[in-house]
Phi, psi and omega in degrees: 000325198270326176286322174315311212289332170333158167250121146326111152294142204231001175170150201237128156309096189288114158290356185090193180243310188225111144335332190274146176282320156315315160286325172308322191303276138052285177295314221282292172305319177304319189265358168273343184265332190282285256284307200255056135275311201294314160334281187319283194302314176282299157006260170316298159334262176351295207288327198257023140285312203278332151292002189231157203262292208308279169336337164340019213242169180292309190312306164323306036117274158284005208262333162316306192275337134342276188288010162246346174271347161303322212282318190309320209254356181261303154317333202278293187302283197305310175306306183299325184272311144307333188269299198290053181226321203232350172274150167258007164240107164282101224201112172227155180309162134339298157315252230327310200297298181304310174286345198280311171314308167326272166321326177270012185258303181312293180318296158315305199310276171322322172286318173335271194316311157000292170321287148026264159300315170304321182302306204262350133315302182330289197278347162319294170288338142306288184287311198238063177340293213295317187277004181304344203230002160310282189311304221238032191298152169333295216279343169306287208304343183257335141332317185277321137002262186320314168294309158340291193302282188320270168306349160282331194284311220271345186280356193278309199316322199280338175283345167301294185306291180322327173272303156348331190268324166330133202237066140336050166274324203271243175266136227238041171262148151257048149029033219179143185281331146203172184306095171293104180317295216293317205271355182266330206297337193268345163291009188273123178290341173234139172011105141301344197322290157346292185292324144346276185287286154009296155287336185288305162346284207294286223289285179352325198245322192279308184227027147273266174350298182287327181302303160317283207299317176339276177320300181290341128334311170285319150344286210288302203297316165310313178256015140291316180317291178306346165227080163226115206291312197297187176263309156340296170288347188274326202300314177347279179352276189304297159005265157006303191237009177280324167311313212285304164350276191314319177276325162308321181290312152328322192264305185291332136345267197320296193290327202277307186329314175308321189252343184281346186216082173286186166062188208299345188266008161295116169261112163313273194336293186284345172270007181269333179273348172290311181301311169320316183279057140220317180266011156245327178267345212245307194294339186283315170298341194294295167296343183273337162340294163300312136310004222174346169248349187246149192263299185320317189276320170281004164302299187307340172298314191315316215268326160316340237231308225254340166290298193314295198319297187314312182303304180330313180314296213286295159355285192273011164269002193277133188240158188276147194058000000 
C-alpha cells in the first residue's frame, strides 16, 4: 500500500560535475575536444584499414571493430554530457535513462570480449606462426566477430531486464555525469540484492575471466618472445602486441572497479573519474596508441590523406558543364 501511494520517477537529474560556471566552461572545452578526437581518430582508423588491401589481416580486423565499440561508447556517454554542461535543466527521461545504461553495457561488455580475441590473435601469430593462417581464417575471425557482437548484445540485454524490474520512487538526482548502472540501482525504493549479485557475477565472468585469459596469452606470448635469439626479432615481436598490452591495462582497471563495487561501497567521486577514463579517455586514446606504435596503420592514413587530398582536387578542377 505505501508503495502504491509513491510518485513513479518519470526522469532523473544528471548532477555533474561542478556548479561553478567557470568551471562548466572548463569541462565543456575538455569533453568536446576528446568527443571530437575519439569521433576523428576511430574514424579515420575504420576508413585506412577498410581502404588499404595490405591490412586485411585478422589483427586489423579487430582492431576495426575495436574502433567502431570506441565510436558506440563514446556517442553513447559523451553527447549527454556535454548538453547537462551547458543546459540548465539538467534532466534525462526514464526511457532515455534505461537506453543510455544500454548501449554503455553493450559497449564494455564487447571491447572486453574483444580484448580476447585480440589477446589470443597475438598469441597465435607468435607462438604458432605455421598454423596462423589455419587458426585464424576469415571464417574464424568472422565467427569470433559474431560472438563478440552476439554475447555483448544479449549481457547488456540481461542487464536492463534487471533494472526494469526496480521500482523508482523516492529520489531522482544521480550523482553521476550520465546514467551508470551502480549510481541509478542506488536510487531503487526496492530490493538490488538481485542486481547486486548479478552484477558482481557479469563482471566476473566479463572482465575478471577475460582479463585471466589475456594475461595468460601473454605468458605464452612473452615467453615466446624471449627465447627469439636476435634483438631484432624480440623488438618485432613485441610490437605487434604492445599497443594492445597498453590499452588492456588501462581498460580493465577502470571497468573492473566500476562494476565490482556496486551497493553502499560505490564511490560517486571515483566511480565519475572512472567513468571518464573508460568512456572518454580510453575510446580518444585507443587510435592514438594504435597509431603512433604502428607503422603499417599510419601508412595507410598517410596514403588515405594523400588519396583524399587528390580526389578534392580533382573535384574542384572540375567546371560545370
Amino acid at each position: 500500500m505505501a508503495m502504491s501511494n509513491q510518485t513513479l520517477v518519470t526522469e532523473f537529474i544528471l548532477q555533474g560535475f561542478s556548479e561553478k560556471p567557470q568551471l562548466q566552461v572548463l569541462f565543456f572545452i575538455f569533453f568536446l575536444a576528446f568527443y571530437t578526437m575519439a569521433l576523428c581518430g576511430n574514424s579515420l582508423i575504420v576508413m585506412a584499414i577498410s581502404f588499404s588491401s595490405r591490412l586485411h589481416t585478422p589483427m586489423y580486423f579487430f582492431l576495426v571493430n575495436l574502433a567502431v565499440f570506441n565510436v558506440f561508447c563514446a556517442c553513447t556517454a559523451l553527447p549527454k554530457m556535454l548538453e547537462i554542461l551547458v543546459a540548465e535543466k539538467r534532466t534525462i527521461s526514464y526511457g532515455g535513462c534505461i537506453i543510455q545504461m544500454y548501449f554503455l553495457s553493450w559497449s564494455v561488455v564487447a571491447e572486453v570480449l574483444l580484448f580476447t580475441a585480440m589477446a589470443y590473435d597475438r598469441y597465435v601469430a607468435i607462438c604458432q606462426p605455421l598454423h596462423y593462417g589455419s587458426m585464424m581464417g576469415p571464417q574464424v575471425c568472422a565467427a569470433v566477430a559474431g560472438a563478440v557482437w552476439g554475447i555483448s548484445i544479449l549481457g547488456a540485454g540481461v542487464n536492463i531486464v534487471l533494472l526494469l524490474r526496480l521500482t523508482f520512487c523516492g529520489p531522482n538526482v544521480i550523482d553521476h555525469f550520465f546514467c551508470e548502472i551502480p549510481p541509478v540501482s542506488l536510487l531503487s525504493c526496492s530490493s538490488t540484492y538481485l542486481n547486486d549479485i548479478m552484477t558482481i557475477m557479469a563482471d566476473i565472468f566479463y572482465a575478471m575471466l577475460n582479463f585471466v585469459l589475456t594475461m595468460v596469452s601473454y605468458g605464452f606470448i612473452i615467453s615466446t618472445i624471449l627465447k627469439i635469439r636476435t634483438a631484432e626479432g624480440k623488438r618485432r615481436a613485441f610490437s605487434t602486441c604492445s599497443s594492445h598490452l597498453i590499452v588492456v591495462t588501462m581498460y580493465y582497471t577502470t571497468v573492473i572497479y566500476t562494476y565490482l563495487t556496486p551497493g553502499s561501497s560505490y564511490s560517486p567521486e571515483m566511480g565519475k573519474a572512472m567513468a571518464v577514463l573508460y568512456s572518454t579517455v580510453s575510446p580518444t586514446l585507443n587510435p592514438l596508441i594504435y597509431t603512433l606504435r604502428n607503422k603499417d596503420v599510419r601508412t595507410a592514413q598517410q596514403s588515405l590523406y594523400i588519396v583524399s587530398r587528390e580526389t578534392v582536387v580533382t573535384l574542384l578542377k572540375i567546371k560545370p558543364g
